[in-house]
Phi, psi and omega in degrees: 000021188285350182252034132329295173268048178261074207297013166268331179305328201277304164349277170308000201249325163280341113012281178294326187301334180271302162324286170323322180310309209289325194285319215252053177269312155349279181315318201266004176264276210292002132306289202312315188288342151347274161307008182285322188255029151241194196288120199321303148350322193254331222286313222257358154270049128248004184290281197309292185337281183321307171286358180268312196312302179294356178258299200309306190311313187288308178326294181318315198273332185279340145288357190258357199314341166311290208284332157337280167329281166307355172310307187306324165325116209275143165260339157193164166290140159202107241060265174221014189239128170240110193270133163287194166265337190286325160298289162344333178247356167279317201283347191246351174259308188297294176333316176282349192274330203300305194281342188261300196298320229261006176269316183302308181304309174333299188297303175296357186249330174277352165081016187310306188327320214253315194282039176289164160202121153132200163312168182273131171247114196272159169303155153320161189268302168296356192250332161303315184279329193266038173237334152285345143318297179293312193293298213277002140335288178304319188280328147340284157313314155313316196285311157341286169341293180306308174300310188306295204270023157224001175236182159268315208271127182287353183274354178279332194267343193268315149334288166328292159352301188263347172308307184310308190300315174259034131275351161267343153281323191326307175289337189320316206292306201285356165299312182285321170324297187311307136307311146312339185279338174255114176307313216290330181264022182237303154354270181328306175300322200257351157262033196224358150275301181298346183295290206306307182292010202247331164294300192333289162313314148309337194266301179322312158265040159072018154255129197252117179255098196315131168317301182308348186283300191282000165284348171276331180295315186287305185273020170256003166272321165312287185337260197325296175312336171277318165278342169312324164301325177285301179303313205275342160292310146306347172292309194318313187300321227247000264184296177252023149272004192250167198282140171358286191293322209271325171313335195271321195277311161023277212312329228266329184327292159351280201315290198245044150094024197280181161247150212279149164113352202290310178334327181287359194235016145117198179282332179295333190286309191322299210272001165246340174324325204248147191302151188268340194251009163274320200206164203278160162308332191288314172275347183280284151358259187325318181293318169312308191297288200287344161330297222255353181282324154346294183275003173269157174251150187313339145346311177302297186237005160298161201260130166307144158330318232248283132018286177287134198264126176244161169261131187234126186301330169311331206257144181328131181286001164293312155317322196274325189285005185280304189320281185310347188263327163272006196224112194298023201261135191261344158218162176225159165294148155241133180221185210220103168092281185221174187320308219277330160291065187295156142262325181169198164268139175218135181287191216261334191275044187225305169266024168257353176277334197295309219288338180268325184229359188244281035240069168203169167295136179250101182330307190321341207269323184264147216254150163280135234263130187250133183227142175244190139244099165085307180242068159278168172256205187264319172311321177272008165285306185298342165304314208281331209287313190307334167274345210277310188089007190117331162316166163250174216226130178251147171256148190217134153311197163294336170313316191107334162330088173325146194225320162188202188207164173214143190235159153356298180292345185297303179346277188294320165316308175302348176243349181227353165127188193276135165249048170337157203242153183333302199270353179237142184302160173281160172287289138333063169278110175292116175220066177135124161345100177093002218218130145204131128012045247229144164293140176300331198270014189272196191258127173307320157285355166260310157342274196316312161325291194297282146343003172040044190239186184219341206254025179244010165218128175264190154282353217210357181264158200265300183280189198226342172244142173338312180288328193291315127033278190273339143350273181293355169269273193319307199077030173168156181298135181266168179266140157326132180110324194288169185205141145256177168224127175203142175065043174077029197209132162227140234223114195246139164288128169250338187217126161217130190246176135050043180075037168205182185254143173249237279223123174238131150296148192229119156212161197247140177269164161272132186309166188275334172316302197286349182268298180307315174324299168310317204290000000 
């Protein structure tokens, strides 16, 4: 036992042990992908199996060293290339790794693995183990080899053997966990099998292809993948700081074809984000609306003061039934004077019975006015409405100043678009290629839908309609006439009534690409 104290022993021994780790990495991505495809119960006795099964074999093969040894011996000729048996088992192991990662790959790329429906159907339990059995022959073999030419003494070698397997099971659980969890490293692991099998092949027909090419190969593909892994580990993190809903609206993007991240850029991204060639403008639209309501303010789509038809208990009932007879509407506010003295709502066939047969307003009649204010969001209006029984719901500042009311209809205009009333004009008028007609009073997110633009609502603007829009751009009431440009659009003043703009022409110019196309 004197070469006990041998520091060339310990050398060679500490040596072989990094090698075998390095020959038996192989081995052990392709047990892990194995294992993959039986049943989560089983996965990890075929883990243990397969590496136990490669320490007998290599133990095993390492007492044969004669018969090893004679592997080498050429067994026939053919030309000027002469095979061995150890060739014949190289040529047959690179063959079987070729078909098995490129059958394996074929399936992940084509995406089979994922498109199951119903239950999953795992592999045999016998039929998994005995394909680990032929690669751990082959990789065995190699490993043998390797050992037979750099150590002499067989207890060192045997020694090596079992340090190296066990420390690759020790690594084995967290290698396979790591792989199945990631596809890009099971990709990655199965061309590093057509790599391995493809030297395999070459040494068998007597060209020696150095190891170090392909471990530089490998770890500079680990590399790229480790940062690759990395990037994508911070996106998560980066990811799961962002608030609920917009992740969740991400998801639903995805879902109808978007590109990811478009929900986080507002409503224009949401609404250019889903493929066109998936959905009509009319659902792209709706989705975008229903995406984007959280975050408008109620402003936006409640009907203005200015707007609103109300009753006022001072006035004559003859006044009032002319009101209720023009005007289509299923409630109105009842007020003393003016808008801001409400008493409440009352509907209209409640007050046309007061008006026939009492000919007055009967208070009993009347509802107590559910008012919210101003910076409610829309979901909690739309809450209030859902609660309401069919009422309308009035907005008020901080004053207490009525400011508008919102219905049902408000909702849904915000998400699928305008539904004018008997007595009302559309906001939005087509009068030409290009050319539409638009109320100071319309809304920016439905403006924008219609014009197929993005650059008229930020985040960060106090209004919510076209005329407050042109405002902030002039910094003072425009004149008939005055215009801005933005996006290809040009925003003409056409009309101003009691100090604010009623009506702007809107036109697109045409690009220039499309005039030279033309020219």
């Amino acid at each position: 036992m004197e070469w006990l104290s041998d520091p060339n022993i310990w050398v060679g021994f500490l040596t072989l042990v990094v090698l075998e780790i390095v020959l038996g990495i192989d081995n052990l991505i392709f047990i892990a992908i194995l294992a993959e495809k039986l049943p989560p119960h089983q996965r990890d006795k075929a883990r243990l199996l397969g590496l136990g099964l490669a320490m007998l074999m290599r133990l095993g093969l390492l007492t044969m060293i004669s018969w090893i040894v004679s592997l080498t011996e050429p067994l026939f000729t053919m030309g000027s290339l002469s095979f061995s048996g150890r060739d014949l088992i190289l040529l047959l192991g690179g063959l079987f790794l070729l078909f098995k990662a490129t059958v394996e790959l074929h399936e992940r790329v084509e995406g089979k693995t994922h498109a199951q429906a119903g239950p999953v159907e795992f592999a045999a339990f016998g039929v998994v183990v005995a394909q680990i059995i032929a690669l751990d022959a082959v990789f065995s073999l190699d490993s043998v080899i390797t050992a037979v030419g750099m150590v002499d003494e067989l207890g060192v070698m045997m020694a090596a053997v079992v340090v190296s397997m066990g420390v690759m099971l020790f690594a084995s659980k967290p290698l396979t966990r790591f792989v199945n969890a990631h596809p890009t490293v099971v990709v990655l692991c199965l061309s590093f099998l057509l790599m391995i099998g493809l030297s395999l092949i070459a040494e068998g027909f007597g060209f020696h292809i150095p190891k170090s090419y392909l471990y530089a190969a490998i770890g500079f593909s680990v590399l790229i993948e480790a940062l690759n892994q990395l990037a994508h580990r911070n996106f998560a993190k980066h990811q799961s700081h962002l608030p609920l809903r917009e992740r969740t609206a991400d998801a639903v993007l995805r879902l109808l074809g978007a590109t990811p991240g478009a929900a986080a850029g507002g409503t224009a991204d949401a609404k250019d984000a889903l493929r066109e060639d998936a959905f009509e403008p009319e659902e792209r639209n709706m989705v975008s609306g229903v995406l984007s309501l959280s975050q408008r303010s109620i402003r936006s789509i409640m009907t203005n003061r200015s707007d609103i038809s109300w009753i006022d208990l001072e006035a004559d009932a003859a006044t009032i039934r002319t009101q209720l007879l023009d005007t289509p509407h299923g409630f109105f506010p009842v007020c003393r004077g003016e808008l801001d003295d409400i008493v409440g709502v009352a509907r209209a066939k409640d007050l046309m019975a007061d008006l026939t047969h009492a000919g007055q307003v009967d208070p009993a009649h009347v509802r107590p006015p559910i008012i919210v204010p101003d910076a409610s969001g829309v979901l909690q209006v739309m809450d209030t409405l859902k609660r309401s029984h069919g009422q309308v719901v009035l907005i008020a500042d901080e004053y207490g100043t009525i400011q508008g009311l919102v219905t049902p209809i408000d909702i849904l205009e915000a998400i699928a678009g305008e539904f004018p009333d008997e007595d009302e004009l559309p906001v939005v008028r087509v009068e030409g290629q290009d050319r539409w007609r638009v109320d100071g009073s319309a809304d920016l997110h439905y403006l924008e839908q219609v014009l197929g633009t993005d650059a008229l609502v930020s985040e960060n603007d106090d209004y919510t309609s076209l005329a407050g829009f042109m405002l902030e751009r002039f910094g003072t009431l425009p004149e008939v006439g005055q215009a801005v440009e933005l996006d290809k659009l040009r925003f003409e003043v056409a009309e101003v009534l009691d100090r604010r703009i009623a009506t702007v022409l809107v036109t697109r110019s045409a690009p220039a690409v499309r005039q030279a196309r033309g020219a």
